[in-house]
N, CA, C and O of each residue as an XYZ file, in Angstrom:
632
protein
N     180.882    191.576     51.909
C     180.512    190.942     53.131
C     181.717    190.638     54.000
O     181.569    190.305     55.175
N     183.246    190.784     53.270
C     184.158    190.382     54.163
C     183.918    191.190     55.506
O     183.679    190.660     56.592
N     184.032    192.748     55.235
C     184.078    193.598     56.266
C     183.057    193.429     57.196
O     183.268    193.836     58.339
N     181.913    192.869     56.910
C     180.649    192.613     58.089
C     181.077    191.535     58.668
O     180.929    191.634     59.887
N     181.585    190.453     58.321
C     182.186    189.248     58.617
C     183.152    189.665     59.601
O     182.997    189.291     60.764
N     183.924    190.240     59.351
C     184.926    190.252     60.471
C     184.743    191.541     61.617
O     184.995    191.194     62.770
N     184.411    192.711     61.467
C     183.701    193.380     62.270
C     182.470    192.225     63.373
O     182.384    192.305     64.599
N     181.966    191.611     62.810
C     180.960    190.967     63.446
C     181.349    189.997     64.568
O     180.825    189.695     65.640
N     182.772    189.516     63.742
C     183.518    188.043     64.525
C     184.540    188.937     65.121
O     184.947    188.130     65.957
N     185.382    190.168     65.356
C     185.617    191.226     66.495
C     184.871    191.159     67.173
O     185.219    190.598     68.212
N     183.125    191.721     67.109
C     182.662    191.863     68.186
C     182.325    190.588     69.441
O     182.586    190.619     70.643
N     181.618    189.451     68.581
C     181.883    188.622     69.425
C     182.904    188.331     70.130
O     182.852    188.244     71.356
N     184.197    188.105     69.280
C     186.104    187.645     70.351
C     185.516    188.885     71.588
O     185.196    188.491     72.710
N     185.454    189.966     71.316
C     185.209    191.112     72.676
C     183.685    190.924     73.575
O     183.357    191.706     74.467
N     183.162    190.175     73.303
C     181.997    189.624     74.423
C     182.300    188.904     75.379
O     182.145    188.913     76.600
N     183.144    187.747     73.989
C     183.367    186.291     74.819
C     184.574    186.704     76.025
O     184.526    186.269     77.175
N     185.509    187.508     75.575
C     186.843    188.446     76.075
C     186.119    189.004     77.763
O     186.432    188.737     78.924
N     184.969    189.935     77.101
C     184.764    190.517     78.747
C     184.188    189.510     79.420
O     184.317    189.393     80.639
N     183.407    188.581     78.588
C     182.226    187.655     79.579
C     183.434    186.701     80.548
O     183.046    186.029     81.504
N     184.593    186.745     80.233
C     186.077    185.790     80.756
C     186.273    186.480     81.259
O     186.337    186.069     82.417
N     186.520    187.793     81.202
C     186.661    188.552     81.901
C     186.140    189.251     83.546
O     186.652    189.828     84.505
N     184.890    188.782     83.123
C     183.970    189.310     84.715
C     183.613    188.284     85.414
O     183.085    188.467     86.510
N     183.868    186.773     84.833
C     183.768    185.400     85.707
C     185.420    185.518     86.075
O     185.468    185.582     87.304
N     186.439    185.559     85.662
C     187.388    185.456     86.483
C     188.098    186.293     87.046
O     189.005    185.875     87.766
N     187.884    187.802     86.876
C     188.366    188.786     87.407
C     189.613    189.190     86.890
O     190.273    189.834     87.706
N     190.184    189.002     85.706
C     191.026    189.441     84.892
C     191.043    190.275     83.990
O     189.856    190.467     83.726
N     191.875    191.116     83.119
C     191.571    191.382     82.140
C     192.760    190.842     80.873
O     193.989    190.869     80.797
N     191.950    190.491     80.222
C     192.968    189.609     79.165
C     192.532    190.423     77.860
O     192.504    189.759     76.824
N     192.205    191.711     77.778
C     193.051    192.812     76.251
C     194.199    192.414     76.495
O     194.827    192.332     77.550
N     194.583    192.030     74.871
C     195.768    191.602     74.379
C     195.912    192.600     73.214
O     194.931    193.299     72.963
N     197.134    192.754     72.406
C     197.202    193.407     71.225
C     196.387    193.000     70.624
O     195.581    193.885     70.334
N     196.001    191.532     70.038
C     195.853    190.837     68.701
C     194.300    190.381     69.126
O     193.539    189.657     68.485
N     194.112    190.927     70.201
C     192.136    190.723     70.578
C     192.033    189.381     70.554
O     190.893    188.922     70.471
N     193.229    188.412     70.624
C     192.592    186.816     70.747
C     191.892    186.428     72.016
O     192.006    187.190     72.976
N     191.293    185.506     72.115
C     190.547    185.114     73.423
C     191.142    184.023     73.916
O     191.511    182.982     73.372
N     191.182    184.363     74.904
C     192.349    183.315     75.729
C     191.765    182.109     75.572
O     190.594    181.788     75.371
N     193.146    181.253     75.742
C     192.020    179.533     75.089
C     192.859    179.157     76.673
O     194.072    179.123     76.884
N     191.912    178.950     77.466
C     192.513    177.961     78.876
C     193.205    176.304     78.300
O     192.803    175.408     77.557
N     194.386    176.546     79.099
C     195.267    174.887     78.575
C     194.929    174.081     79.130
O     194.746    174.086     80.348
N     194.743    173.106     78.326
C     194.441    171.291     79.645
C     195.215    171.408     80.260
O     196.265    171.957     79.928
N     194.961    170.906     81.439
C     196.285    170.466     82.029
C     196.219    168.745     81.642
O     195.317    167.974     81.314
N     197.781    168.622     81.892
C     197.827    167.146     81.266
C     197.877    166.626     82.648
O     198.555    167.064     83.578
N     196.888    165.417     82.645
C     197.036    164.432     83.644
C     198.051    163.220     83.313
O     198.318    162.661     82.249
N     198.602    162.995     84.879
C     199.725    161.874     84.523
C     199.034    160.494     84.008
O     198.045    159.904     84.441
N     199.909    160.193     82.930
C     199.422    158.913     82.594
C     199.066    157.736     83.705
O     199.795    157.374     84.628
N     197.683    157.211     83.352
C     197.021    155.807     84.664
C     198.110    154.975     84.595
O     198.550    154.541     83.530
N     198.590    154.718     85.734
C     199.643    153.403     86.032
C     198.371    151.866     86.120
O     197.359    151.585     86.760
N     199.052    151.362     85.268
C     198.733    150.044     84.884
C     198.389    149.343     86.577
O     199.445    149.127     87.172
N     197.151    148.985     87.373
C     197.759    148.468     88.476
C     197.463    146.878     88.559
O     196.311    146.452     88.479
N     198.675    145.964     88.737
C     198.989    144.974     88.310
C     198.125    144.350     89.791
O     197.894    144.985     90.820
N     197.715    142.704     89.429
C     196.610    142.202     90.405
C     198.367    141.469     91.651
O     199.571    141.244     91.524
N     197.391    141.418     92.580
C     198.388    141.365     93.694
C     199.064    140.039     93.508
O     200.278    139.836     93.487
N     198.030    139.111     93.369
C     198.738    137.762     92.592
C     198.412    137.128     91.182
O     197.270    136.669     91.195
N     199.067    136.952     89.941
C     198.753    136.538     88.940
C     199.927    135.556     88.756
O     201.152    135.584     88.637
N     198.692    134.485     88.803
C     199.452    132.987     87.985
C     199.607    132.253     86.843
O     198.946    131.306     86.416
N     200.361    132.692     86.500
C     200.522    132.230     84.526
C     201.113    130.618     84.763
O     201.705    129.961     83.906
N     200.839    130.243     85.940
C     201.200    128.570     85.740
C     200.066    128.002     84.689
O     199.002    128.540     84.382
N     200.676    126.613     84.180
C     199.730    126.150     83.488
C     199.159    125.201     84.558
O     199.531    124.913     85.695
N     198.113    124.814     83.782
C     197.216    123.887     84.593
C     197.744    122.636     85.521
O     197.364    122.234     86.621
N     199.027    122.076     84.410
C     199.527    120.881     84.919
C     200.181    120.698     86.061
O     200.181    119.710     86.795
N     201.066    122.307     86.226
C     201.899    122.719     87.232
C     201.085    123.104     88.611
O     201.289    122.994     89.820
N     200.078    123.603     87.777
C     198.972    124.020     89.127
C     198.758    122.553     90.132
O     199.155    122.283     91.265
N     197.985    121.826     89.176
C     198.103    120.137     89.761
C     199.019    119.651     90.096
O     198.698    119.081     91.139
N     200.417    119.404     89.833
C     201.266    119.063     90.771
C     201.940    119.899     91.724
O     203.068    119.690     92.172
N     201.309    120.698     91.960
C     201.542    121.240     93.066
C     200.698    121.371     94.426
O     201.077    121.525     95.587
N     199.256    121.241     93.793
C     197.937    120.900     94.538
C     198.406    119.796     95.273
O     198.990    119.844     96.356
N     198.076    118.674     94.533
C     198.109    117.419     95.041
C     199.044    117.033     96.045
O     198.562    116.139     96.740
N     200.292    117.389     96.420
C     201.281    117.048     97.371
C     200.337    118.095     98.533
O     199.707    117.654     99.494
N     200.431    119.351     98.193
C     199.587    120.255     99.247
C     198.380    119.921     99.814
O     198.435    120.026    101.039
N     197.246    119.537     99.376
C     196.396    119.022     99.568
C     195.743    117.938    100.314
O     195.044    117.847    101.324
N     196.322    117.023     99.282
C     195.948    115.726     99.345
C     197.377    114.269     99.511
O     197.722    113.264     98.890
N     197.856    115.174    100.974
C     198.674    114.156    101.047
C     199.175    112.902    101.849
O     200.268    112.448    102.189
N     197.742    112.535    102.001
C     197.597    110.904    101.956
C     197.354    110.042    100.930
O     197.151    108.849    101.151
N     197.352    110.392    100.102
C     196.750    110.159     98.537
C     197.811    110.144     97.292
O     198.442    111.117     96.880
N     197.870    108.401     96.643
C     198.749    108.710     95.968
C     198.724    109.108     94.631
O     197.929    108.373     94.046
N     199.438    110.288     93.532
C     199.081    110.436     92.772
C     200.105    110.287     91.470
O     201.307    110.553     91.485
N     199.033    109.606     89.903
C     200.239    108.946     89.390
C     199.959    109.671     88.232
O     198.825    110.148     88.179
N     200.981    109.949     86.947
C     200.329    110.758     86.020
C     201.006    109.900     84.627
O     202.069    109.328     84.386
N     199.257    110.282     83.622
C     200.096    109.931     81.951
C     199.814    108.166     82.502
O     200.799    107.428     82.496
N     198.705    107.702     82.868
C     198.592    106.061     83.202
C     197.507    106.210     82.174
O     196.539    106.939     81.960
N     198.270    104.927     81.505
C     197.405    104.234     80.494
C     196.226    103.130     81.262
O     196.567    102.335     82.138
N     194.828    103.259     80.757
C     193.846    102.670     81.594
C     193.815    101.365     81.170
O     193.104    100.509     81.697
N     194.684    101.136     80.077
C     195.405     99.423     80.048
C     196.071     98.472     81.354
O     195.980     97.308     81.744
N     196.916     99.948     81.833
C     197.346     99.094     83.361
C     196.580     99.100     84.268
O     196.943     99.003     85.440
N     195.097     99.240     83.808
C     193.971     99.173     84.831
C     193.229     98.027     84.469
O     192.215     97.826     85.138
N     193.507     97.203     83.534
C     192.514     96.349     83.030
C     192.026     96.673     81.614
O     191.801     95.701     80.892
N     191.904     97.441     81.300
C     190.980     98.342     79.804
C     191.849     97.017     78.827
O     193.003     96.593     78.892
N     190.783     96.684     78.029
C     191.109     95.999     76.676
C     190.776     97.095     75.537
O     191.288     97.221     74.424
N     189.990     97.678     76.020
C     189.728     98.604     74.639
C     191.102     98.792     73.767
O     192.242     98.834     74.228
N     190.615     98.920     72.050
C     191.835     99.235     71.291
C     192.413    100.800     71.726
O     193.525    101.192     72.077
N     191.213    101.431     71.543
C     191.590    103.274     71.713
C     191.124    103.437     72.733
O     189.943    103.323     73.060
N     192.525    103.887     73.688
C     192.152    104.481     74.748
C     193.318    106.025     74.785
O     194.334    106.221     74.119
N     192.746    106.791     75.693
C     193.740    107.884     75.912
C     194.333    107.797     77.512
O     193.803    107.251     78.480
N     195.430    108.421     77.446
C     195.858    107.979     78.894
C     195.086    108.924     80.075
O     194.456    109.942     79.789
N     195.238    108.439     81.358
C     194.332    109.223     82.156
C     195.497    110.388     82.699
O     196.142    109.979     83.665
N     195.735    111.300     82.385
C     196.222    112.885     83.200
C     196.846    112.178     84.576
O     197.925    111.586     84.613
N     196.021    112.349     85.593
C     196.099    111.411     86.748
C     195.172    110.857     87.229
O     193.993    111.125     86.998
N     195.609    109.959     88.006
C     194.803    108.910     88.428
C     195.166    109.017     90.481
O     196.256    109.353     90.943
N     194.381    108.773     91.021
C     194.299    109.378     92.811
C     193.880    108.166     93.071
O     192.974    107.501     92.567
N     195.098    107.805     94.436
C     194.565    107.054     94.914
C     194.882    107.005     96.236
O     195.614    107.747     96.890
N     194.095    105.809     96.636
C     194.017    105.620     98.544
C     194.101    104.077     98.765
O     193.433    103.234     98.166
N     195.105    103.837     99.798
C     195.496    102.274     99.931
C     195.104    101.333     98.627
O     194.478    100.274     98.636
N     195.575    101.933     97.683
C     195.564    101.000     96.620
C     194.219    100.729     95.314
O     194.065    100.061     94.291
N     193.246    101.997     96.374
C     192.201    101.911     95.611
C     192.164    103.219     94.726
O     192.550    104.282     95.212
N     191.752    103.149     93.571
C     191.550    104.568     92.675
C     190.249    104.984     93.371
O     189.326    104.296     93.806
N     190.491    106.648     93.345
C     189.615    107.561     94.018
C     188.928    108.042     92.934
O     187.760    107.745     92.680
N     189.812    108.985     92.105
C     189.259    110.036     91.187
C     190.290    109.822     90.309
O     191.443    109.552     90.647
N     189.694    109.997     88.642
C     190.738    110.209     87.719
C     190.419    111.742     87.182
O     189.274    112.193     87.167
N     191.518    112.444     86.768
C     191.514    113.733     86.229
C     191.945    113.661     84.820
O     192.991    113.033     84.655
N     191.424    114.124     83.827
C     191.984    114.146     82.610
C     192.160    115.939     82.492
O     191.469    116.779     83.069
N     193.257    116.157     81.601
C     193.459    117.560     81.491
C     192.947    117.490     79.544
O     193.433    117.010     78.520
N     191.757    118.258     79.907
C     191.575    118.667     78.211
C     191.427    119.819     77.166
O     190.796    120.818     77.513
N     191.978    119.751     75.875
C     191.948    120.669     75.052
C     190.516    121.241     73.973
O     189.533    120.859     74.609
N     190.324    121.507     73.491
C     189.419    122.274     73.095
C     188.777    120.775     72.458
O     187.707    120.494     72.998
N     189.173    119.902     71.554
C     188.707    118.654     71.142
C     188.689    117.352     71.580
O     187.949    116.432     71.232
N     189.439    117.370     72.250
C     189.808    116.334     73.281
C     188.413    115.076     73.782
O     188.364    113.846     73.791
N     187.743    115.831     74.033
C     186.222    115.094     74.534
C     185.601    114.519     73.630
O     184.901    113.555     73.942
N     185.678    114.945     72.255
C     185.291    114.583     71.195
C     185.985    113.326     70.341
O     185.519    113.069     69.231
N     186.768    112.778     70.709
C     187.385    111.679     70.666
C     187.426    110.612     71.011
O     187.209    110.334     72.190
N     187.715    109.683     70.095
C     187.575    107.858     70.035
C     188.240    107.949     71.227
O     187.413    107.781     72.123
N     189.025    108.081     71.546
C     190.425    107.426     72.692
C     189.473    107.908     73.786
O     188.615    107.213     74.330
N     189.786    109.412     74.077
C     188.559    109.662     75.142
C     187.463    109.251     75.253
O     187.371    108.679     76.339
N     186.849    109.235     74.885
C     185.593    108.401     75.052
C     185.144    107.072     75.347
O     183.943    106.846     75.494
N     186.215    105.970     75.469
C     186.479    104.672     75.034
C     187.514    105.195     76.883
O     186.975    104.660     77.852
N     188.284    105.742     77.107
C     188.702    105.956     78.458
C     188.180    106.836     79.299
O     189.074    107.304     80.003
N     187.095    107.291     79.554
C     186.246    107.764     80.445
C     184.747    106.384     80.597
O     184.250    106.087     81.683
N     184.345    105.815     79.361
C     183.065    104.546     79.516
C     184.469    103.522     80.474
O     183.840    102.783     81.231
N     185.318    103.379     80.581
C     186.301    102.270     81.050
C     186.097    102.750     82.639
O     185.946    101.918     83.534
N     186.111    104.269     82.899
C     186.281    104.491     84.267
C     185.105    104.055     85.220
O     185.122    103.568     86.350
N     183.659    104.540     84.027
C     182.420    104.759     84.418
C     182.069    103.219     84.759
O     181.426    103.087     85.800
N     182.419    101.896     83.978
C     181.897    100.635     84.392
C     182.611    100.442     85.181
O     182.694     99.222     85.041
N     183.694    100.824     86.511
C     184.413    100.394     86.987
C     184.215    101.577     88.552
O     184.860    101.727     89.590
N     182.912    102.239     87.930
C     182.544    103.403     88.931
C     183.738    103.774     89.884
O     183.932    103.625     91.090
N     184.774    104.557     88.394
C     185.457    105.216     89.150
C     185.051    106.650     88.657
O     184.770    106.903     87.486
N     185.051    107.591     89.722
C     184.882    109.642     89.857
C     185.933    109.604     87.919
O     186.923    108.883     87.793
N     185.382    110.542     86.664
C     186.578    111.226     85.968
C     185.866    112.753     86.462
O     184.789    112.841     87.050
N     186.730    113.885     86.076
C     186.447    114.779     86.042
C     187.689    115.051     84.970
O     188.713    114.425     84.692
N     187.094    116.294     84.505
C     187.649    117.414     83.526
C     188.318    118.649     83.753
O     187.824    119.325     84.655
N     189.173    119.056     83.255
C     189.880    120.694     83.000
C     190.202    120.757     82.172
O     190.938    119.956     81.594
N     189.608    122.120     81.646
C     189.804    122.403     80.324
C     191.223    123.324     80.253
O     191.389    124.278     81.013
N     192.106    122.965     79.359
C     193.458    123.555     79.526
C     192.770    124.854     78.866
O     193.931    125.251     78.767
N     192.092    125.771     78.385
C     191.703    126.775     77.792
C     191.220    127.489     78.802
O     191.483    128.670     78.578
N     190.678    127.370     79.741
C     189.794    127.868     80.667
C     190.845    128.324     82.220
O     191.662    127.586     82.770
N     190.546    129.460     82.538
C     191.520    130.326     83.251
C     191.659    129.097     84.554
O     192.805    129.266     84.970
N     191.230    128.336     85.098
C     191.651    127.530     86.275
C     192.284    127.925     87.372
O     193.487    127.770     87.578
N     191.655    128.341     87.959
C     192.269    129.334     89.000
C     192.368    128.378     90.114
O     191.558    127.459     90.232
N     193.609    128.622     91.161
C     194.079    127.598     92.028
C     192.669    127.111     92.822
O     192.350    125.925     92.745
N     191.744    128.164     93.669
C     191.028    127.557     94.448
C     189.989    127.379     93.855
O     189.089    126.927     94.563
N     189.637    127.638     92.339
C     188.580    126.969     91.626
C     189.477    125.536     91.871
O     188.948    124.808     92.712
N     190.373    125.158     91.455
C     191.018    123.572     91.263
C     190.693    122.840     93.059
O     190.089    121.885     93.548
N     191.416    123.844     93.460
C     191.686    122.835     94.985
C     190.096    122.449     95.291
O     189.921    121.315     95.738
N     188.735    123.416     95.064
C     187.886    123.362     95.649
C     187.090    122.259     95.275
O     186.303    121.630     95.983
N     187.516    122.008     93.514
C     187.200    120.936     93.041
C     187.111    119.984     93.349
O     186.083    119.361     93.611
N     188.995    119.405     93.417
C     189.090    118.287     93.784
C     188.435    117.757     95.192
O     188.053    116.596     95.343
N     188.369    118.657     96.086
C     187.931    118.363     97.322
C     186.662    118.024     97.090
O     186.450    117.211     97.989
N     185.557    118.132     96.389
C     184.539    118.526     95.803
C     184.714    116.634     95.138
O     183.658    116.255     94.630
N     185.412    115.979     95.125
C     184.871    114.786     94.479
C     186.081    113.809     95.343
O     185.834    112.635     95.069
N     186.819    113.865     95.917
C     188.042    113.065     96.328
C     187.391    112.815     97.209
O     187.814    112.078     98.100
């Protein structure tokens, strides 16, 4: 069966040979009867295209930089313990910042981590803000925070 085998797989290479042959108008008989194998062409590698602005600030930096831009009639204080607000509570956590206007607190911001909320201290300093109906709001340091998600925020409760 070798000889039918390869007689057989000749005749096909010479089909496939002319059928290449009469779609492209060539003739490609070669000595060795191979059938031309068309080459990829190589395409240039995709250039990476980088976003026009990307901010790897962290959150905190984002906020002090907001706040002077923003909001600047408004004073803003950071890392205040809600003790110097009055709070007796034993566990408290400090407030991120605290916003204010002629002396009055506006909005407090806490910056938080994945557990953070779940905590004695927190929890015990956000009920301190709420009987004293002051605005808290949240950011999650995990969560991409994008500048005019932030600015739109704060405007959004200040």
């Amino acid at each position: 069966m070798g000889f039918l085998d390869k007689l057989l797989n000749n005749a096909a290479k010479k089909a496939i040979s002319d059928a290449i042959d009469s779609v492209t108008g060539s003739n490609s008989n070669t000595s060795n009867n191979s059938i031309p194998v068309s080459q990829p062409q190589a395409a240039p590698a995709p250039i990476p295209q980088e976003s026009a602005y990307e901010d790897n600030r962290t959150l905190e930096q984002k906020l002090d930089a907001i706040f002077p831009a923003e909001f600047p009639s408004y004073q803003v204080q950071k890392d205040i313990s809600p003790a110097t607000m009055g709070a007796t509570d034993a566990h408290l956590m400090p407030y991120s910042y605290v916003i204010s206007q002629n002396g009055q607190v506006r909005l407090i911001v806490m910056r938080c981590d994945r557990n953070t909320c779940s905590t004695r201290a927190y929890r015990f300093s956000k009920e301190f803000a709420l009987r004293n109906n002051i605005t808290l709001i949240n950011f999650l340091e995990q969560s991409p925070n994008e500048e005019r998600y932030v600015i739109d925020r704060l405007h959004q409760y200040i």
